[in-house]
C-alpha positions in Angstrom: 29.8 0.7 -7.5 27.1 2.8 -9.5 28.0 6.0 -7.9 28.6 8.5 -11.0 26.3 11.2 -11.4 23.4 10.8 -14.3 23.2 14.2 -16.0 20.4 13.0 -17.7 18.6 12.6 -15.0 19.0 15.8 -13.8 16.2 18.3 -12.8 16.9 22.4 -13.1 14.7 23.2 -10.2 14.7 26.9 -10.9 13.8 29.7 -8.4 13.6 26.9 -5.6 17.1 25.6 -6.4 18.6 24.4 -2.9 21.1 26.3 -1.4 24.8 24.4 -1.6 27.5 24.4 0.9 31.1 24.8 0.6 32.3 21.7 2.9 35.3 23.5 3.2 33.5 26.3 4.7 30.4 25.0 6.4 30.1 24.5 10.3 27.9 20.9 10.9 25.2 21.6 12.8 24.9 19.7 15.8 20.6 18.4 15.3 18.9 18.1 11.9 15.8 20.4 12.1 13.2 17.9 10.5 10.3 20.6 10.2 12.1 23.1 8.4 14.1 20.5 5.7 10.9 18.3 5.3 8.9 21.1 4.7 11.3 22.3 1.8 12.2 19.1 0.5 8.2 18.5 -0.2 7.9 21.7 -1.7 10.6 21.3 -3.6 9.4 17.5 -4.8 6.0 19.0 -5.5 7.2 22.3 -7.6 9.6 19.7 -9.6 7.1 17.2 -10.3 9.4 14.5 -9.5 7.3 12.0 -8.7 4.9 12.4 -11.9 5.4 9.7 -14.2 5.1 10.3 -17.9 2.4 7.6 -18.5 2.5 8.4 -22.3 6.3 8.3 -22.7 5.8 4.5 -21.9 3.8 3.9 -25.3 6.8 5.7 -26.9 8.4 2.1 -28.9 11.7 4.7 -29.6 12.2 5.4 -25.6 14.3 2.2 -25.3 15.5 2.9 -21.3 11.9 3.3 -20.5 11.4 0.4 -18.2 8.0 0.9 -16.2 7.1 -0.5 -12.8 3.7 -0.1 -11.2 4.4 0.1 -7.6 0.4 -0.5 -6.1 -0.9 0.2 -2.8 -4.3 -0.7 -1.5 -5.7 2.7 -1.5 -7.5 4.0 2.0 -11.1 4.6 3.2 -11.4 8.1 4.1 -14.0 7.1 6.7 -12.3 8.4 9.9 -10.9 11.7 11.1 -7.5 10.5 9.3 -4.7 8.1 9.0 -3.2 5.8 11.9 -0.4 4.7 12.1 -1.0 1.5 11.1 -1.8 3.3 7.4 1.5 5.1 7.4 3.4 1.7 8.3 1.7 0.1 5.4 2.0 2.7 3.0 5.5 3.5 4.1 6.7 -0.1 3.5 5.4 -0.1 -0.2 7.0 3.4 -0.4 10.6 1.7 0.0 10.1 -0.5 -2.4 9.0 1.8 -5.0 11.9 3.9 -4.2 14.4 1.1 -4.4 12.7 0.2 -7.8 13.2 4.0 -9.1 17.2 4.0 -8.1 17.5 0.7 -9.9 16.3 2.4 -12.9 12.7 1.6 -13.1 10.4 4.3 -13.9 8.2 3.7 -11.0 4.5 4.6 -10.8 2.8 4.8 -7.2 -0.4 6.4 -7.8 -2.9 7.4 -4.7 -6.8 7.8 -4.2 -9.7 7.6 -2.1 -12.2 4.4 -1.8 -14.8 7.0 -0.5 -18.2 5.3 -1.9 -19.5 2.6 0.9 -20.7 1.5 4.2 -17.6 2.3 6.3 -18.1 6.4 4.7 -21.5 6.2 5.1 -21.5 4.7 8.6 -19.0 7.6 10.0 -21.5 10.2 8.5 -24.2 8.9 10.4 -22.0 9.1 13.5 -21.1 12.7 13.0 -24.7 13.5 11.3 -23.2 15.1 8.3 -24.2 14.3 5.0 -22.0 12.0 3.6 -20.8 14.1 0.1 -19.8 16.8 2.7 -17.6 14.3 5.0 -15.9 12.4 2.4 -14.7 15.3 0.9 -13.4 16.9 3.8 -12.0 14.1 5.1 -10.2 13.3 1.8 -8.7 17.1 1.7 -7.3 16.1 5.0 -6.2 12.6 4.3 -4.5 14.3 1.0 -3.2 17.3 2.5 -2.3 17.3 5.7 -1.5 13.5 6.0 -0.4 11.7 2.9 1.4 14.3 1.5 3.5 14.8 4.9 4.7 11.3 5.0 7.5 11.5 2.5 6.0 8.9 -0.7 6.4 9.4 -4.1 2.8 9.2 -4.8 1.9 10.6 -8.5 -0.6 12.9 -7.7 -1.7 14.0 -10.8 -3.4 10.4 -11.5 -5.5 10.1 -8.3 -8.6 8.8 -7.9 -12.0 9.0 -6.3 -14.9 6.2 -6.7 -16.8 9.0 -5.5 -16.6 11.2 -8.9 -19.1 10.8 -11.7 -15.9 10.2 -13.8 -14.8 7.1 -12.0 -18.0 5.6 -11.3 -19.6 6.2 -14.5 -17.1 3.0 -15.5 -18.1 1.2 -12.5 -21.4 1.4 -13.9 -19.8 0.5 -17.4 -18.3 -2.4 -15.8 -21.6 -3.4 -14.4 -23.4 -3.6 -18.1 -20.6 -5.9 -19.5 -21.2 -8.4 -17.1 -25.4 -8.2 -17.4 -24.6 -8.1 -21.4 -22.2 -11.3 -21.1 -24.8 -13.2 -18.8 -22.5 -12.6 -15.3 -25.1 -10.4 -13.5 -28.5 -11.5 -12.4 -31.0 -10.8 -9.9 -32.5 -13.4 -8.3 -34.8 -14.1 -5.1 -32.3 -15.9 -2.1 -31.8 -16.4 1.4 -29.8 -13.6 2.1 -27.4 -12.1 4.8 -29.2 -9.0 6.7 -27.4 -6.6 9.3 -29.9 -5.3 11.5 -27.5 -2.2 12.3 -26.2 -1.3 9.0 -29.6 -2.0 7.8 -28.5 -3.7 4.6 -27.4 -7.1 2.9 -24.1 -8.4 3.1 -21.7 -10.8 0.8 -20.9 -14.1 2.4 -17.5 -12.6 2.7 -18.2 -9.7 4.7 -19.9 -12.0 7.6 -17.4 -13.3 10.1 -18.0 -16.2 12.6 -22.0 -15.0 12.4 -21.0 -11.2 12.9 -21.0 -8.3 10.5 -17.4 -7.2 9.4 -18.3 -3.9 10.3 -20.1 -3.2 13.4 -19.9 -6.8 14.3 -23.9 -7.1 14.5 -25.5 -10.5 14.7 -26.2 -11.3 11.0 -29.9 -12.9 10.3 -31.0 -14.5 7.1 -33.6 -12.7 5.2 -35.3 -13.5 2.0 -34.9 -10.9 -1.0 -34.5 -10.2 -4.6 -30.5 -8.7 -5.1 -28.4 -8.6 -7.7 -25.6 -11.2 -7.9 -22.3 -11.9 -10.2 -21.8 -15.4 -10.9 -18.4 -15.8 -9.3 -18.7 -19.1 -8.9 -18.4 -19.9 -12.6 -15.1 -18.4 -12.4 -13.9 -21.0 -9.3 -11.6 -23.4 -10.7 -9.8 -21.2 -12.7 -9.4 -18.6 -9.5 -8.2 -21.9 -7.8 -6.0 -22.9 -10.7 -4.1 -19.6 -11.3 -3.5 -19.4 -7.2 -0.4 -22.0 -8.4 1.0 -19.5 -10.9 1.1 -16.4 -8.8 3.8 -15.1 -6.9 1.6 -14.3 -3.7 2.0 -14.2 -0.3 1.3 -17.9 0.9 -1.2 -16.9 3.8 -3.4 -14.6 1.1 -3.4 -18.1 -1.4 -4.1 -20.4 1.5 -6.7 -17.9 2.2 -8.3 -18.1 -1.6 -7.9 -21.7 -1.4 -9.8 -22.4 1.7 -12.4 -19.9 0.7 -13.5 -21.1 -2.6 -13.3 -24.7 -1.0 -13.2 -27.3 -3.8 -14.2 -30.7 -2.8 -15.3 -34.0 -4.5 -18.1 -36.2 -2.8 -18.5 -39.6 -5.2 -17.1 -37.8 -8.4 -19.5 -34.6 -7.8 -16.7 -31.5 -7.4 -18.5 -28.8 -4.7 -17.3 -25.6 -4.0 -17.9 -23.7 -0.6 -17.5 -20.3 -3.0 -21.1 -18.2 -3.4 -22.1 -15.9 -6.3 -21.1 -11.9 -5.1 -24.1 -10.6 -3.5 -23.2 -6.7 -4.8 -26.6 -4.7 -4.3 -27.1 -2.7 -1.2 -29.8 -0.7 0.7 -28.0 2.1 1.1 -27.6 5.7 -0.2 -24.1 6.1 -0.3 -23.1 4.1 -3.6 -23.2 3.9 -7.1 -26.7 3.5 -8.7 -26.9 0.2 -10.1 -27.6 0.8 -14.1 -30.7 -1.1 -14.6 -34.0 -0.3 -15.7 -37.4 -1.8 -15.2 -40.2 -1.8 -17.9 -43.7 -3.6 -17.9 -43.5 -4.1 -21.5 -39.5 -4.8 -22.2 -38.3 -6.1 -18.3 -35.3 -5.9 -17.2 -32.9 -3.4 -19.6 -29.5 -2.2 -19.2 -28.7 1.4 -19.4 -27.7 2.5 -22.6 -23.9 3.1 -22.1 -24.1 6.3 -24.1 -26.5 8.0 -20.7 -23.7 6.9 -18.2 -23.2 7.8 -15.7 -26.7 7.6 -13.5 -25.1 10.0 -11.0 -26.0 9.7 -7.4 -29.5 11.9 -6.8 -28.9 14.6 -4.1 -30.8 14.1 -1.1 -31.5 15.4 2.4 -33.2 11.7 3.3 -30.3 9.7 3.1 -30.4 7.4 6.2 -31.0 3.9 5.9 -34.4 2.5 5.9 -34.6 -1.2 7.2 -36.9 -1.9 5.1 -35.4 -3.9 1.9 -35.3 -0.8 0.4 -32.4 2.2 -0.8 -33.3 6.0 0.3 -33.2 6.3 -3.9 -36.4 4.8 -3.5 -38.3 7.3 -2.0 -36.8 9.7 -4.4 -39.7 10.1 -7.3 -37.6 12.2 -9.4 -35.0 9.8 -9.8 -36.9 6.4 -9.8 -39.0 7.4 -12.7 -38.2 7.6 -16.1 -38.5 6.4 -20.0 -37.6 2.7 -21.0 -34.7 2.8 -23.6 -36.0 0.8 -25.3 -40.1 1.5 -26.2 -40.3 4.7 -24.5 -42.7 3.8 -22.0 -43.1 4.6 -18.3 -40.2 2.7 -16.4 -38.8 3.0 -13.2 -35.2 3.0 -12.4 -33.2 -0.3 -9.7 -32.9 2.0 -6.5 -30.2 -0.4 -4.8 -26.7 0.9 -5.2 -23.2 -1.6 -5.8 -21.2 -3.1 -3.2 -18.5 -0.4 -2.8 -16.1 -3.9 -2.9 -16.9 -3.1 -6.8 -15.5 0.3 -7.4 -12.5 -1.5 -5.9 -12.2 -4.5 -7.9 -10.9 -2.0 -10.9 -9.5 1.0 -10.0 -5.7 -0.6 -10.5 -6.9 -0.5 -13.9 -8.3 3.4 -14.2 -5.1 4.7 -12.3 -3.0 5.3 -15.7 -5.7 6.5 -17.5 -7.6 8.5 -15.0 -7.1 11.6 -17.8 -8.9 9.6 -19.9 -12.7 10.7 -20.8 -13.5 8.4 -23.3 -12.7 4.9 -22.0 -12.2 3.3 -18.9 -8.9 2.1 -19.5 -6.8 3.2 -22.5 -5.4 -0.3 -24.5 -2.3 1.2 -25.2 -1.6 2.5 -22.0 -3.1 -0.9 -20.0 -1.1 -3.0 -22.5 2.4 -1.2 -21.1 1.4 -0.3 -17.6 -0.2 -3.8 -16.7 -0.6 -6.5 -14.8 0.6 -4.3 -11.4 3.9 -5.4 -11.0 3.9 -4.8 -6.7 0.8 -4.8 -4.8 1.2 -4.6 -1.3 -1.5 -4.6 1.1 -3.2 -6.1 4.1 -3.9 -10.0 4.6 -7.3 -9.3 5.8 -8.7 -8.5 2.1 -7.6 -12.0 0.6 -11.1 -13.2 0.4 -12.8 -9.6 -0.6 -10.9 -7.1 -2.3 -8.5 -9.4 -3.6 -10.8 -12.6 -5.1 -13.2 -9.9 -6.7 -9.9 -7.8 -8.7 -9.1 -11.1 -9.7 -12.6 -12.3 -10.9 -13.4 -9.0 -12.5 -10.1 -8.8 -14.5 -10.7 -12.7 -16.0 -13.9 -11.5 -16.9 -13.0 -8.4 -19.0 -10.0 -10.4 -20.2 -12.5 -12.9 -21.6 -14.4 -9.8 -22.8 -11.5 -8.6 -25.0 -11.1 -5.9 -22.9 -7.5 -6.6 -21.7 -4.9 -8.6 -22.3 -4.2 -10.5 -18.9 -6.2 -12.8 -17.0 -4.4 -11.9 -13.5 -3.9 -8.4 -12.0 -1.1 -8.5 -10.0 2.3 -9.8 -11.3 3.3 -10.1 -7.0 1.6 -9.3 -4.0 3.1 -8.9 -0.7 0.9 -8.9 2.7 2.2 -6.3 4.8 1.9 -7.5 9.5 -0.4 -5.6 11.2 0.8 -3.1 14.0 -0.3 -3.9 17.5 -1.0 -1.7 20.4 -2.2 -3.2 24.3 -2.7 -6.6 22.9 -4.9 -5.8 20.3 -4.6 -5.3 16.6 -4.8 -1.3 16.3 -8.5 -0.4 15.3 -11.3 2.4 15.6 -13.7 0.0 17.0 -11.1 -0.6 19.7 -9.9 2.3 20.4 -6.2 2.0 20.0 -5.5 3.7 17.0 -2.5 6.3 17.0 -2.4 9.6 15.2 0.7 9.9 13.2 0.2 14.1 13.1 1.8 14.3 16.4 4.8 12.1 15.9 5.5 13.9 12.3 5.1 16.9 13.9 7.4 16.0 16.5 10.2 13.9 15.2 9.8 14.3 11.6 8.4 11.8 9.0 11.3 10.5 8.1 12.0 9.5 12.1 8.4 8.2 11.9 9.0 5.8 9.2 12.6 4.8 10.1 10.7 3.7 13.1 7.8 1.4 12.1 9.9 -0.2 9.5 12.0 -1.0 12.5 9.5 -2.4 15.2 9.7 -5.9 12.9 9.6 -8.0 9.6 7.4 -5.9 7.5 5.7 -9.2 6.8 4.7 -9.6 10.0 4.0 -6.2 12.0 5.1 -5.3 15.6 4.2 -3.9 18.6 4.0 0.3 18.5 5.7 1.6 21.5 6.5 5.1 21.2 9.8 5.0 24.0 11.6 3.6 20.8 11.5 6.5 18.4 13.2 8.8 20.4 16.2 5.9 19.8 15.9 6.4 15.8 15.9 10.1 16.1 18.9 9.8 17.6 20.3 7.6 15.1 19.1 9.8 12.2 20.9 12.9 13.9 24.0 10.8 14.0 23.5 10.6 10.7 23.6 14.1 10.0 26.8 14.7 11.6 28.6 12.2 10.2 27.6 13.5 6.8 28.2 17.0 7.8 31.6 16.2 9.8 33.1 14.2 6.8 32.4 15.7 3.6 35.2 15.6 1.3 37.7 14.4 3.8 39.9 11.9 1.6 39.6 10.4 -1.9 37.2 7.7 -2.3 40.2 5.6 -4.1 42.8 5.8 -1.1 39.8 3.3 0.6 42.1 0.3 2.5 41.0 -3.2 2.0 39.6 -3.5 5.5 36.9 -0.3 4.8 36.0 -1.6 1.4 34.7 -5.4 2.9 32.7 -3.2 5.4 31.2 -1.4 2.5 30.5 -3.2 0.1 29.0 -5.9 2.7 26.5 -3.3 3.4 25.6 -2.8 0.0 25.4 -6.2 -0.6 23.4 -7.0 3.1 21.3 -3.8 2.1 20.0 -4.6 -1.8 19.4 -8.0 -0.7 17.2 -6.8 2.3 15.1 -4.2 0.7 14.5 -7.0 -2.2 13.3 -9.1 0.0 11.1 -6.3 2.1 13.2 -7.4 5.3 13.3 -3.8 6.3 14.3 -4.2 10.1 17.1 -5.9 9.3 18.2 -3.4 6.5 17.7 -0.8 9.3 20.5 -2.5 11.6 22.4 -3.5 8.8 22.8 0.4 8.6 23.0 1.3 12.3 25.9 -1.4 12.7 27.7 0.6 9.6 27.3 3.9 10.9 28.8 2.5 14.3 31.8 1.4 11.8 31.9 4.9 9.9 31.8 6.5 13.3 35.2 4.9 14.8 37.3 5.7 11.9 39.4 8.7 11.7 38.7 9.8 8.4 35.5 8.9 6.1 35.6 8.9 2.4 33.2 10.9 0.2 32.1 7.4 -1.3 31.3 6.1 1.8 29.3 8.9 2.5 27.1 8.8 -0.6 26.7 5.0 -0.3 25.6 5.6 2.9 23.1 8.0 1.9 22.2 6.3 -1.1 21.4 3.4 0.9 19.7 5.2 3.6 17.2 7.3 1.1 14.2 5.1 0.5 13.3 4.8 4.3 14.6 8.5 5.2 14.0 10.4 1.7 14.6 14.1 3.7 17.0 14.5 5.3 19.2 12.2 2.6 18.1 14.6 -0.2 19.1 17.8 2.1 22.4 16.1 3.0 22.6 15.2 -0.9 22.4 18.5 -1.5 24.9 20.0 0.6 27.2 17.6 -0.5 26.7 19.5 -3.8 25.7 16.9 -6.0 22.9 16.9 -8.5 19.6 16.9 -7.9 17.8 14.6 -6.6 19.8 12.0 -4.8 15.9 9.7 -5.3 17.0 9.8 -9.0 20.8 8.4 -8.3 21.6 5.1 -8.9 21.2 2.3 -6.0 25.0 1.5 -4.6 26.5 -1.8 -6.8 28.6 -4.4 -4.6 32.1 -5.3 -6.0 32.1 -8.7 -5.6 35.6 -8.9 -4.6 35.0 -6.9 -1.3 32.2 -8.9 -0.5 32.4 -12.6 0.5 33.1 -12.7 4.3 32.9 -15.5 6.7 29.8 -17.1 8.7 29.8 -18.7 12.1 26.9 -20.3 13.9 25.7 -18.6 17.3 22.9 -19.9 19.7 20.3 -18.4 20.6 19.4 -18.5 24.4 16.5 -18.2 26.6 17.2 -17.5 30.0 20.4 -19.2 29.3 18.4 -22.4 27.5 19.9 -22.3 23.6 16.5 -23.2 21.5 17.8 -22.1 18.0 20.5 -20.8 15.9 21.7 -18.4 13.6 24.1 -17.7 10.6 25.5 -14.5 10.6 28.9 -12.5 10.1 31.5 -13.0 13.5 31.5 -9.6 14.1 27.9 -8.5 13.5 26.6 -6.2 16.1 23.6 -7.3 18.5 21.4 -5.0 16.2 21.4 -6.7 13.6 21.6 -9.9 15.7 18.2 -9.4 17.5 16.8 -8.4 14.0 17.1 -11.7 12.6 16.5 -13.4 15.8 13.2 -11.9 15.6 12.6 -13.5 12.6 12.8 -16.7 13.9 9.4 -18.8 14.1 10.7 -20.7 16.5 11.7 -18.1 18.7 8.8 -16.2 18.7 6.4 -19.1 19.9 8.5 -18.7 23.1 8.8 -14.5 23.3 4.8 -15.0 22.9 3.2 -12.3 25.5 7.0 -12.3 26.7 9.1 -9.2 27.7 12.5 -9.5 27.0 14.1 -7.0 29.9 17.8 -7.7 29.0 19.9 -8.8 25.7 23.2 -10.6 26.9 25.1 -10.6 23.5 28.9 -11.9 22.7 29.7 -11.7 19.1 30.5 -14.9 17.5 29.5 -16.8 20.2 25.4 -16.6 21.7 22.9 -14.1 22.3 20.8 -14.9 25.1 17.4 -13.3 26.1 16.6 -13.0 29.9 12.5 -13.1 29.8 
């Protein structure tokens, strides 16, 4: 069991060195005050640097434990007054992960920025009727500060992002030129999709069943000169590669349907379109391009990127076919690169579904003036090894990363085809029957639940309400329950310290941990985080009956516990006076002696009606027995729009659900 201390590892944190407790001496204390200990731990966390990876010590050949993992999550639109809850869950899940990763002895990178540039910002300024610079960045001081920082991840701060800056998009436009240069990008006149209401065109992707993604306007066709990226050239390899990648199956099936490949007497169609990226908006990235009578169509010259984004008090959209740039004379005209003749400047700005497609790639080199993406650094850091994100960008977000990164792998740019090693589609959260959205106006704020119960409760929580893979239903009567169960937690800890040697453990206590460790690694690996949860509510029932807990126990425990509750482990941690941090300990080992244990078969009942089993220990407890009946397919088909109002459980035998 990897439970020695790493004094390499170890941080001197200084002037803000935590206070430690004589166990001998100290009283427990009967709650654990979550606003006082998260605020300290995050200060603490932040004045440490902790979570700062070293991107250069990765290029460093001589560092031979330097093992890096990119640990990837879609970032957010700051296009509301803040996160939901349905944000945290996602974000928290990829968090654990990461975590996990770290105490394994990865050296994790879990970088965070804005997607800021787009319809969705632009739209929520014209709601408010502030200009849409101003919003973004006060919303993205609050998404930052008051929100994402308060939610316990190990996000790398000092390699964030925002499409928004002339520093990021100045690539974007970089990106743009290498696929006009290489043939990819083209304007061309087409039938076209037109939103009425956002008063712009649209990708085939972003209409749904006739409707506009985003307001859900009636989509018409109109015909008009855009700019397009021939995707479509790229279609059998996308389709080919899908059997390579370790993807979730719904995003692939998604990809596969999508790009459509069929064969009609030896002809091979494909219901794929080229990427309609041009827009009629203001809030964007200028699209590089110039326009000269004598010369035509020229590319900026790469050297007078980027073409920043003209400031404008008439920023609303037209209607007309054409951007608000366009009525901006100052910016429209200027000097072809090429003869030096009056020109005039494309006044359409990209798809925001562009700054997007890359910004895995600018992450480790965000410090990085002169290139987009450093080799060196790309060539350690890259493909993503973990992306985890929502289902519902299989056929946007994700098709164009994948199609841009093939191009600039066929560029010579980088050195992989593909940009995710694995990608995991988080559930969505549910709340009165509906998936939790603005536009229907179930969306929870998580301030008030952080605020209240602490993030770590708040996390514990939604990674509790279901299979990560498939979301839940949020019902705030359960996280008083997990509250309760982390303040158990605490006293335990507290109670225990130091009271017998960790090598006078009997046979009996070392099955029941090193089960858990075993049940717990396995979970985590395989993102089943409800069931890791009662895996560890049914051991702290087992720590809770004996007599006398072992110090080992209680830093397994801990250890185990720390991705999903990362406070009030590291203050525990602390007190226990061990070395700082417990998030840079290694992740418990099972002995495998302690840990093969017998199975029996129990039915699963429904109203007393068995309609499927499961294989679990004889004496597991009806925690973790619900848990995995919840992961049943089966089973869920009949709970459909069920509520189960009492759990009759016997151990060994059924568990039957009265519905």
């Amino acid at each position: 069991m990897a439970l020695q201390k790493e004094d390499s590892q170890n941080v001197s944190l200084g002037p803000v060195n935590p206070d430690r407790v004589d166990p001998a001496n100290h009283q427990p204390s009967e709650i654990y005050d979550c606003r006082s200990y998260e605020a300290k731990w995050q200060a603490v966390w932040q004045k440490t640097q902790i979570y700062e990876t070293d991107i250069a010590r990765a290029i460093d050949k001589t560092s031979s434990e330097h093992r890096p993992f990119y640990n990837l999550m879609m970032f957010p639109y700051p296009s509301a007054e803040g996160l939901h809850v349905g944000n945290v869950y996602a974000f928290t899940g990829a968090d654990i992960y990461g975590r996990f990763m770290a105490m394994n002895g990865r050296d994790v990178f879990e970088p965070m920025g804005f997607d800021a540039f787009g319809i969705h910002s632009e739209n929520f300024a014209i709601n408010k009727g502030i200009h849409p610079e101003q919003l973004t960045a006060r919303n993205i001081e609050r998404f930052r500060e008051t929100q994402l920082k308060r939610i316990g991840n190990r996000f790398c701060w000092n390699h964030e992002v925002q499409t928004t800056s002339p520093a990021y998009y100045k690539w974007t436009q970089w990106i743009f030129l290498q696929l006009f240069k290489a043939g990819l990008a083209e304007r061309k006149k087409a039938s076209v999709n037109w939103c009425p209401s956002c008063k712009t065109v649209l990708a085939d992707e972003q209409v749904i069943a006739g409707e506009c993604e985003r307001c859900s306007a009636i989509v018409i066709q109109r015909e008009l000169e855009q700019w397009f990226f021939q995707i479509t050239r790229y279609a059998q390899r996308l389709l080919d590669n899908l059997e390579h990648l370790d993807w979730s199956e719904r995003v692939k099936t998604a990809q596969r349907n999508w790009i459509g490949r069929s064969e009609d007497n030896g002809t091979v169609h494909y219901h794929l379109r080229d990427w309609l990226i041009s827009r009629q908006r203001y809030w964007g990235v200028p699209i590089p391009i110039i326009y000269c009578q004598t010369c035509g169509v020229v590319p900026v010259p790469e050297d007078q990127l980027p073409v920043e984004l003209p400031q404008t008090q008439d920023w609303l959209p037209k209607g007309t076919g054409n951007s608000p740039l366009a009525d901006i004379p100052e910016f429209v005209n200027t000097t072809c690169p090429c003869c030096g003749g009056a020109a005039r400047r494309e006044t359409d700005v990209s798809d925001n579904f562009l700054d997007s497609a890359w910004y895995f790639l600018r992450y480790p080199s965000s410090n990085c003036s002169d290139v987009p993406f450093d080799p060196q650094i790309t060539a350690t850091w890259l493909p993503v090894d973990m992306y985890i994100g929502g289902a519902e960008h299989s056929v946007l977000h994700l098709l164009y990363s994948r199609f841009i990164t093939m191009v600039l792998h066929d560029l010579g740019y980088i050195p992989f085809a593909e940009p995710f090693r694995c990608f995991r589609a988080h559930g969505l959260l549910t709340k009165d029957g509906a998936k939790m959205s603005k536009s229907k106006g179930n969306v929870v704020n998580p301030d008030q639940y952080i605020e209240e119960y602490g993030a770590d409760t708040l996390r514990t929580y939604l990674m509790f309400l279901g299979p990560y893979d498939q979301g839940g239903v949020f019902c705030d009567l359960g996280i008083a329950g997990i509250q309760r169960f982390l303040n158990r937690v605490w006293q335990l800890a507290m109670k225990h310290q130091g009271s017998i040697p960790s090598d006078e453990l009997d046979v009996e206590s070392q099955q029941d941990l090193h089960q858990t460790i075993y049940k717990v690694r396995e979970d985590i690996q395989a993102l089943k985080y409800n069931t890791t949860i009662a895996t560890l509510m049914s051991y702290l029932n087992t720590l809770e009956a004996k007599e006398y807990v072992s110090t080992a126990e209680i830093k397994s425990y801990l250890l185990m516990l720390a991705p999903f509750a990362p406070h009030i482990t590291e203050e525990l941690w602390s007190r226990m006076g061990e070395s700082y941090s417990i998030h840079q300990q290694p992740f418990p080992q099972a002995n495998p002696e302690f840990v093969v244990k017998a199975q029996v078969t129990i039915a699963v009942q429904i109203n007393g009606r068995t309609r499927t089993t499961l294989q679990l220990a004889p004496d597991a407890s009806q925690e973790e027995a619900m848990a995995l009946a919840k992961q049943s397919q089966s089973l869920q088909l009949y709970l459909k729009e069920q509520e189960v109002r009492r759990v009759v459980y016997v151990p060994g035998r059924i568990i039957n659900l009265v519905i």
